[in-house]
C-alpha positions in Angstrom: 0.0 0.0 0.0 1.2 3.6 -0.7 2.4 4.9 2.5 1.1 8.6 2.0 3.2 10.0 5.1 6.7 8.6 5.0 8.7 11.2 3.9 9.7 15.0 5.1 7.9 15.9 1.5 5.1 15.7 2.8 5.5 17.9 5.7 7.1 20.5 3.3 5.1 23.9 1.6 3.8 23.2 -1.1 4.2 25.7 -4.0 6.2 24.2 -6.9 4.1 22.5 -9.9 4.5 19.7 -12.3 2.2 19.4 -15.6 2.4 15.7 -17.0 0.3 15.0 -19.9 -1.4 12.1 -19.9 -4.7 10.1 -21.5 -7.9 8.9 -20.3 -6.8 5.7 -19.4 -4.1 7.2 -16.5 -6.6 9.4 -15.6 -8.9 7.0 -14.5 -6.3 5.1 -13.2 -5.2 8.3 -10.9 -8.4 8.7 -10.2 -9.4 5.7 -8.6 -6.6 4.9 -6.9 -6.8 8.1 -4.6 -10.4 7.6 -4.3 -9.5 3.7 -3.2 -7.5 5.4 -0.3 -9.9 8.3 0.2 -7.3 10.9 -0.5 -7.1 13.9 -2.3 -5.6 13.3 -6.2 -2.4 15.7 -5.3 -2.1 13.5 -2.3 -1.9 10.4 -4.0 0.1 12.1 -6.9 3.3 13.2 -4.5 3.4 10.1 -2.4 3.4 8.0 -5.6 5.7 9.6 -7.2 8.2 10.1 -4.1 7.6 6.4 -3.5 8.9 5.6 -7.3 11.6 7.9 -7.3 13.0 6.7 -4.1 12.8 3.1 -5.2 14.5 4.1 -8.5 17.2 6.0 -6.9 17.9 3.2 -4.2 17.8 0.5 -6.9 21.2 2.4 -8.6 22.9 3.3 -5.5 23.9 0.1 -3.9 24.6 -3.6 -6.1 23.5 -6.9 -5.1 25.9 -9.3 -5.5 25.3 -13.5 -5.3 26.9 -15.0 -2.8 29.2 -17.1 -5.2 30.3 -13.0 -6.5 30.4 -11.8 -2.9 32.5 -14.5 -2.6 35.0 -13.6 -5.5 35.1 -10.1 -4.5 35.8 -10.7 -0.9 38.6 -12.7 -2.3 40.0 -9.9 -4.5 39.9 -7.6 -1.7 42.0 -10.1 0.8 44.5 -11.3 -1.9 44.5 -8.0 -5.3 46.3 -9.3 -8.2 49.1 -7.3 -9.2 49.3 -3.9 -10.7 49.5 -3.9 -14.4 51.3 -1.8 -16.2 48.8 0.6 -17.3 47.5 1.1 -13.6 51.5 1.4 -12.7 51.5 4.2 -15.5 48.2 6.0 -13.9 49.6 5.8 -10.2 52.7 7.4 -11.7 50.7 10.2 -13.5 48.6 10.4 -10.8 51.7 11.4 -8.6 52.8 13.8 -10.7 49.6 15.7 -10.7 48.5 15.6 -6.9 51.0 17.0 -4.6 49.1 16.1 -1.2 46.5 13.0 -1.3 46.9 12.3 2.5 
């Protein structure tokens, strides 16, 4: 169910507009899903979207690995292979650049 009171969003003003165009069908849609949960269109409108654009933005911020990859990249992390020599020649270009990286 659309949590319609999760965020500090909805405790904000609110002045700023969005227009979408959309068709009949979405409009219905819109229509009677805030009247399923007794709200107010522009109610429904900002939790759902907030709720979406949360979920998108969490979906890209973290990876979920399998345990078999976990299990690679724990490995990698406890025993690197060895620098090539193209990361040798970035490290040394790197240096020459950066005078403090503390």
């Amino acid at each position: 169910m659309l949590d319609l009171e999760t965020t500090e969003i909805s405790s904000e003003k609110q002045t700023r507009t969005t227009q979408v165009r959309h068709g009949d069908s979405l409009a219905d849609l819109i229509d009677r899903a805030a009247h399923a949960l007794a709200v107010d269109k522009s109610v429904f409108l900002r939790a759902a979207i907030a709720k979406e654009a949360t979920r998108i933005l969490d979906a890209g911020s973290r990876h979920v690995l399998t345990p078999e990859d976990a299990g690679l990249f724990t490995a990698a992390l406890d025993s690197p292979p060895p620098p090539t020599p193209r990361a040798r020649k970035a490290a040394a270009a790197y240096r020459s650049r950066v005078a403090y990286a503390d």
